[in-house]
N, C-alpha and C positions, 0 to 999 in steps of 0.2 A: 518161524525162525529155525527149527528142526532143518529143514532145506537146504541153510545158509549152513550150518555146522557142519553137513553130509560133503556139502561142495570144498568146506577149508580143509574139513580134516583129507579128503579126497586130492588137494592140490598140494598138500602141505607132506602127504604120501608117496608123492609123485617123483620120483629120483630125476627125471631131462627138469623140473623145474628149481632142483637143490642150489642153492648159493654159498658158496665155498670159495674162500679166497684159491687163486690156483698155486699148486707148489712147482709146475718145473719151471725151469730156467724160459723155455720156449712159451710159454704162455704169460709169465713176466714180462719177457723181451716185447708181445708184439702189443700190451698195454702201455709200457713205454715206449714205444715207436708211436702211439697212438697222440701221446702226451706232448712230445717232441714237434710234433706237428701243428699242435697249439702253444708252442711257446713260442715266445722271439728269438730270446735268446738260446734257441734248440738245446733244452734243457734235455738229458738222454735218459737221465735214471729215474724218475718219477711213475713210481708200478703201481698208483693210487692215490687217492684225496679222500682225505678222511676227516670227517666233521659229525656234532650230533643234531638232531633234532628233538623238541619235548612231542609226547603222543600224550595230547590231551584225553582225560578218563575224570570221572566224578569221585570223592570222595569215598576211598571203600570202607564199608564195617572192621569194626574192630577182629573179626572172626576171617575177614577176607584177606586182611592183612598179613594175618598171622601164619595162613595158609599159603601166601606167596612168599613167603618168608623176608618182607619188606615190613619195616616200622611204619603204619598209618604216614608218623609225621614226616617219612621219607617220601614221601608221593609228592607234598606242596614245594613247588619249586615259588622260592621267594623272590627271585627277579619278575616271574613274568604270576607270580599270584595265582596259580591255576595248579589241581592236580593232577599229577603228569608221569609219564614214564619218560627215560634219559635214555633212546634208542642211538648207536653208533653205527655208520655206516661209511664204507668205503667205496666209491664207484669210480668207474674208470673215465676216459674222456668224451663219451657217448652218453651217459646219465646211467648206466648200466649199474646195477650195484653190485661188488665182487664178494662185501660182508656184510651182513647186518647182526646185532647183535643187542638185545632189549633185555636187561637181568639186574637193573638196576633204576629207583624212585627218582622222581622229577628236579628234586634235591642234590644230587649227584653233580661233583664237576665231572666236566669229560673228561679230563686226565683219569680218574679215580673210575670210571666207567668202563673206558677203554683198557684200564691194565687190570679190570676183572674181568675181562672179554674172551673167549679162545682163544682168536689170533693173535692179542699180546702173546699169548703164553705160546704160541708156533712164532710168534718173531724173535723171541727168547730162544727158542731150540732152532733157529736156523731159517728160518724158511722164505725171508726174501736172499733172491740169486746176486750173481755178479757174474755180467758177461765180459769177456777175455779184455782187455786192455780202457774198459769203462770202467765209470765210478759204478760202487753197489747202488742195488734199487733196493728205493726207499718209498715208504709213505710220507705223503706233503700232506703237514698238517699247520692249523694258525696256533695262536699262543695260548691257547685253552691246554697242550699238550708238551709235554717235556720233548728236548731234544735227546736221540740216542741214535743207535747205530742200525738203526731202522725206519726211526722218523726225522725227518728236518723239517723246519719250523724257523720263521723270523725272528733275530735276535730282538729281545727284546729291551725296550730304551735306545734303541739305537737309532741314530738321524741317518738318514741317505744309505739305510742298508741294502748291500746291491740283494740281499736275499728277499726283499719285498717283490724281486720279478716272479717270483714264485705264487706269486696271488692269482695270477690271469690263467696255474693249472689250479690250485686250491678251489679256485672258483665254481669248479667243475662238477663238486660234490653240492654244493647249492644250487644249483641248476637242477641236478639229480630231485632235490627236495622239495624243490618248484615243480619240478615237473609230477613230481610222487602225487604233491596234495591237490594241484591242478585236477591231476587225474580219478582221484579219487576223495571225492568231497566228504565223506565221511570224516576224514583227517581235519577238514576244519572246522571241528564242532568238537564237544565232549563227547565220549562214548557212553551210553545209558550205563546206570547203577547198576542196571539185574544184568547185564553181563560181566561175569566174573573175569577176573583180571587174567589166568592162562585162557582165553577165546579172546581176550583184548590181543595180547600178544599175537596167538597165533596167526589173527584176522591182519594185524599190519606185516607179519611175513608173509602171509599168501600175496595182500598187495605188493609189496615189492616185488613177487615175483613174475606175477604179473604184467606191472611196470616193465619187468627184462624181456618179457615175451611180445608186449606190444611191441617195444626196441626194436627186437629182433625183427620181429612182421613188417616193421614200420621202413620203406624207402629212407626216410625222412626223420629222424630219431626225435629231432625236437619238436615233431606236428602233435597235436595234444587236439583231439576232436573238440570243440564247445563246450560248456558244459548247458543241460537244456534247462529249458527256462522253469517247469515244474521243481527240478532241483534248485536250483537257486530262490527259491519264494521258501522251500522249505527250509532252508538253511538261513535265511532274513527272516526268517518266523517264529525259528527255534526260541525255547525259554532262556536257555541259557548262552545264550551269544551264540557267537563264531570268530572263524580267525578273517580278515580278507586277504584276498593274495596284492602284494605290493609292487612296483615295478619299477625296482631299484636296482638289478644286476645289472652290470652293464653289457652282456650278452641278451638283453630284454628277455632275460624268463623271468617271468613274477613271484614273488618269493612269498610264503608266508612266515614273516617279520616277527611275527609273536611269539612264533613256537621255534624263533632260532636263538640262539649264545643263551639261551637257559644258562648253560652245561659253563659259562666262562669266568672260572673262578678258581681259587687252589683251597677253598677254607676248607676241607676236608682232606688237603693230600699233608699227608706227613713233612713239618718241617726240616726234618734231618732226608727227607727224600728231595724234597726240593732244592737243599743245599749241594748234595752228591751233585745233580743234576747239571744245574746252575754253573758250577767249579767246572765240570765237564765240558761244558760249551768250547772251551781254550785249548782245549786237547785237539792236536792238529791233524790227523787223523777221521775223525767224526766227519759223516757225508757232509752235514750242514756247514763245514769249513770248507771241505771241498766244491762242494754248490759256489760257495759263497764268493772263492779263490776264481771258480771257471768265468763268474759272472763278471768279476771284477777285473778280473784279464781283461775281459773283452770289451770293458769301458760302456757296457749298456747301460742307457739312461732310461726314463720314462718315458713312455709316449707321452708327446705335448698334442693340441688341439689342431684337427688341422695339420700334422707333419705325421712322417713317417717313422719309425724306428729304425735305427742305423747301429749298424758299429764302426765304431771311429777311427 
């Protein structure tokens, strides 16, 4: 195993393979030109889809825990029963990841995850753009995440909200996810005990980065080689289970189901944060009004079965 460590610590050193959301204006603009292309209603400002996933890991010691500076009990995520890490990621419309970010236990909602993250704390100082006569770019996130003047999000309780057309970019980052644990079947099993949790970490950042480099090599971004059949008996054989991949996106990339909406919950985010939040929604101004204003202009409906999407 010495080998495997030599190789992460060795990729994880590697500054062409860094993942960094980007800050200028011009590197923003051409992830949403990306985005805009997979909407219907050529949505312009969407510089990101950000969602979490759980990175299943076994039970650490009381000493291991204490050294990650996570509470044991923070590890058991109680929706999906499994001890886990709460990893957040953003990826563009390729499966490409722009963030990743693992510094918080399985327990975690993704609201509470993501605004312990860096790049909350660079979308606080500024750092998604606004080009000249468009709406600002935002990250699209689902209702696991507060709306703000960075992220939109579908209102939530609401019938026939024209902000649901934003699902088919949202979508974009589970595909990502599919394609991650697809690609690297470790992801759907538990990580052994005797690896301590900073090489758990660091071994799921080397793979994403990876992930961005096959992208990159790849003609084809969504070709994901087989996985061979020696791997998969070992993974049907394992003691402690596995996850299976499911084929439920409607872009058919296979999804693994188990280790997804851990994170969808607010019982840990402060209720006087949630209420700021919530009030805020009505504030006319906030992108997700704006989103919400352009879409409803344009009288987009849903794709029906069978027909095309129009504007009326």
């Amino acid at each position: 195993m010495e080998s495997v460590w030599v190789i992460v610590e060795a990729i994880n050193m590697t500054p062409q393979f860094n993942i960094f959301y980007p800050e200028s204006l011009e590197a923003q603009r051409r992830i949403a030109a990306r985005y805009e292309k997979s909407s219907t209603p050529k949505i312009n400002n969407c510089a990101g889809a950000i969602d979490g996933i759980l990175i299943w890991t076994t039970k650490p010691s009381l000493a291991e825990a204490k050294s990650s500076g996570i509470d044991q009990k923070k590890y058991l995520c109680g929706r999906k029963h499994k001890f886990e890490f709460n990893c957040q990621a953003v990826s563009d419309a390729q499966g490409r990841f722009l963030d990743v970010s693992i510094i918080y236990g399985g327990s975690t909602s993704d609201c509470l995850a993501f605004e312990g993250s860096d790049l909350y704390k660079r979308c606080t100082q500024g750092l998604m753009k606004q080009d000249f006569g468009k709406l600002p770019f935002v990250l699209f996130g689902d209702n696991a995440y507060l709306n703000s003047s960075f992220m939109a999000t579908p209102y939530p309780n609401v019938s026939n909200d024209p902000g649901k057309k934003t699902k088919e970019l949202r979508i974009r980052v589970e595909c990502a996810f599919g394609m991650l644990v697809h690609r690297w079947g470790i992801l759907c099993s538990a990580f052994p005990q005797n690896i301590k949790t900073r090489k758990v970490i660091a071994t799921v950042i080397v793979l994403t980065k990876l992930h961005n480099f096959c992208i990159d090599e790849s003609n084809n971004s969504q070709e994901i080689l087989p996985s061979l059949e020696v791997d998969n008996n070992v993974l049907i054989n394992r003691d402690d289970s596995y996850v299976e991949m499911v084929g439920v996106n409607k872009n058919e990339t296979a999804l693994p189901t188990d280790l997804m909406n851990g994170g969808h919950h607010y019982n840990d985010v402060p209720t006087g944060i949630l209420r700021v939040h919530l009030k805020g929604i009505n504030q006319v101004y906030l992108p997700l009004t704006m989103i919400h204003n352009f879409i409803a202009k344009g009288q987009w409906e849903r794709p029906q079965m069978g027909t095309k999407n129009r504007n009326a």
